[in-house]
N, C-alpha and C positions, 0 to 999 in steps of 0.2 A: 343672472348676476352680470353686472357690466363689467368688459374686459379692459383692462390697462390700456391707453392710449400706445399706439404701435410703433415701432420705432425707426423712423425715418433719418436715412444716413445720407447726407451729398452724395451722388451720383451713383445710389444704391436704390432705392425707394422710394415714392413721393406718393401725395396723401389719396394722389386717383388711384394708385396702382391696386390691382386682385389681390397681389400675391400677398396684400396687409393682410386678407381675409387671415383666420384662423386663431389659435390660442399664441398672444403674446409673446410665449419662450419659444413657438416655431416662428415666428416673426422675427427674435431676437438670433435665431442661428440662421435664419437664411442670411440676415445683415453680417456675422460673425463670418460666416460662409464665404459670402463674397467679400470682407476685408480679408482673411486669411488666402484665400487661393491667388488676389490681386497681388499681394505682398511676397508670398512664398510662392507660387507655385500648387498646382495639383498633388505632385508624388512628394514635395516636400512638407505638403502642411499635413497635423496627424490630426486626433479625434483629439484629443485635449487641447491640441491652441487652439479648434474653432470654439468647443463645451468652454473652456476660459475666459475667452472672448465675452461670451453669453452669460458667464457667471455661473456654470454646471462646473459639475462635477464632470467625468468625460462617459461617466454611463447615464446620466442624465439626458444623453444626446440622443440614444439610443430611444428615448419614449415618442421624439415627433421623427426619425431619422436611422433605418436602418445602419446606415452605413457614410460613410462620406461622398462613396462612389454614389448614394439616391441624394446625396444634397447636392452636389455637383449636377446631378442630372435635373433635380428641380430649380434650380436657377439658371440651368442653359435652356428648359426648357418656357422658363418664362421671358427670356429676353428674345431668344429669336420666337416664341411665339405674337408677342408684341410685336416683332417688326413684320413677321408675317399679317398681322391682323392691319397694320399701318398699310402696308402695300398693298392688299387687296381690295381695302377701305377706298385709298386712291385709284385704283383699277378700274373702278366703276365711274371716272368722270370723262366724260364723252370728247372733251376738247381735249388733244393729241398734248399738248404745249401746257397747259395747267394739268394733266394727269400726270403727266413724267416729272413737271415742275414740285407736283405734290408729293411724289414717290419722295425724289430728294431733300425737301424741305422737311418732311413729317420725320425719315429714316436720319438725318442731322441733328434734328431735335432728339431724337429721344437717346441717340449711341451720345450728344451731348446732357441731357440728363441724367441719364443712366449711364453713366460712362465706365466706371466701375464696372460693373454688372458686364456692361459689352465689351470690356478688357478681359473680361473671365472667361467668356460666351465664346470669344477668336480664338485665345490663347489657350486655354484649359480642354476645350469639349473632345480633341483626340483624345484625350485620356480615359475619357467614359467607357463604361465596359459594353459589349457588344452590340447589346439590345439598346437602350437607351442613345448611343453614339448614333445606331441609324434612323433612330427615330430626328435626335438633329438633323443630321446629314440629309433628311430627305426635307425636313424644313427650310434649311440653308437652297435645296436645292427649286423649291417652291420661291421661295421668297425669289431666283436667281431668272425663275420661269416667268414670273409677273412681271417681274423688269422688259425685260428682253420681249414680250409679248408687245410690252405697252411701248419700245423703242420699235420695232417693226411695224405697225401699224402707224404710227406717226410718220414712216418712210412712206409707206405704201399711201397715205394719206399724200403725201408729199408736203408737210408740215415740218416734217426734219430733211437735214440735208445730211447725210453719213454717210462716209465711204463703209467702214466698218464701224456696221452695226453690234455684232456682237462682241468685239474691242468696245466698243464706246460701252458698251451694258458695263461691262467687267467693269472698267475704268471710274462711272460712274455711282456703282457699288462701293467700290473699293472706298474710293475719295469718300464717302458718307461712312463707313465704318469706320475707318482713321480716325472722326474723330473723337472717336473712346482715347487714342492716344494722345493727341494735346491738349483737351479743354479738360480744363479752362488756363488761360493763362493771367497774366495781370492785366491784359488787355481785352481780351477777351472772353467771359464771363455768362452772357448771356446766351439760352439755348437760341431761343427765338430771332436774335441776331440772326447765327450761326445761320440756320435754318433757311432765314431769308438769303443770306448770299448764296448759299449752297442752291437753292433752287436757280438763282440766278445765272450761279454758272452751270449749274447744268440744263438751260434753254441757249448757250452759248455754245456750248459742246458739243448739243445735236443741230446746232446753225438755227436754232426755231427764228419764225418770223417776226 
């Protein structure tokens, strides 16, 4: 039987993403999900504004979603998955200056598409209960190790010029997360843009050649 076309929300989902896979109404709460936690909060939103949201009932929610604490945990665990798989993707390109340029460019783009989704991912995942929170935390802390791997080696390359290298990691992380917090604006709009300047200053940042 073919399933309902899946539901793709601005800076929640788009039509490449995995996480479409599945039956439609789990589709429809993980998108319910993340508009409710972007909006309220974790400890403020309940089991019925996200079922609401979706059109359930609030025990309805309970057929794809134990609990809110496993739907919080599956969309933190798809977003920083994603940007894990974006980093290490880029990891593997041999030139010091388009591999770091690529980290920033690819991790722009997608906290710019998904932007949503990566305002939940920053702000929500302490919340998660013990297990799941370190299963993040140890992706957060991979994603932090690729960086930093691929800025040190461009030193040692002597392709970057940094005083502090692991300042500039941080710095340069950071700046590409943020922008879950302003895109898009009226001027601003495009991920791909974004993407490209973001790479640009960050081969200015580490002085590349």
């Amino acid at each position: 039987m073919a399933t309902a076309t899946p539901p793709y929300a601005a800076g929640i989902l788009t039509a490449a993403d995995a996480a479409c896979d599945g039956p439609p109404k789990a589709r429809e709460l993980f998108v319910a999900g993340v508009e409710a936690f972007a909006a309220r909060g974790y400890h403020a939103t309940t089991t019925r504004d996200i079922a609401s949201r979706a059109g359930l009932s609030p025990a309805g929610m309970y057929v794809h979603y134990r609990s809110k604490d496993e739907l919080l945990a599956a969309i933190c665990r798809f977003g920083h998955g994603r940007v894990l798989e974006l980093m290490a993707a880029a990891a593997k390109i041999r030139d010091p200056a388009e591999r770091i340029a690529a980290m920033a460019r690819d991790s722009a783009i997608f906290h710019a598409e998904h932007h949503t989704v990566a305002r939940v991912n920053q702000n929500e995942y302490r919340a998660l209960s013990d297990g799941p929170r370190a299963e993040v935390v140890a992706m957060r802390r991979e994603i932090s190790a690729l960086h930093l791997k691929a800025m040190r080696a461009g030193v040692r390359k002597r392709a970057f010029r940094v005083a502090d290298v692991d300042g500039t990691s941080v710095a340069l992380l950071t700046m590409c997360h943020d922008v879950a917090r302003w895109f898009p604006t009226r001027e601003v709009d495009d991920p791909r843009r974004v993407g490209d300047l973001y790479a640009e200053l960050a081969l200015r940042m580490v002085g590349a050649a």
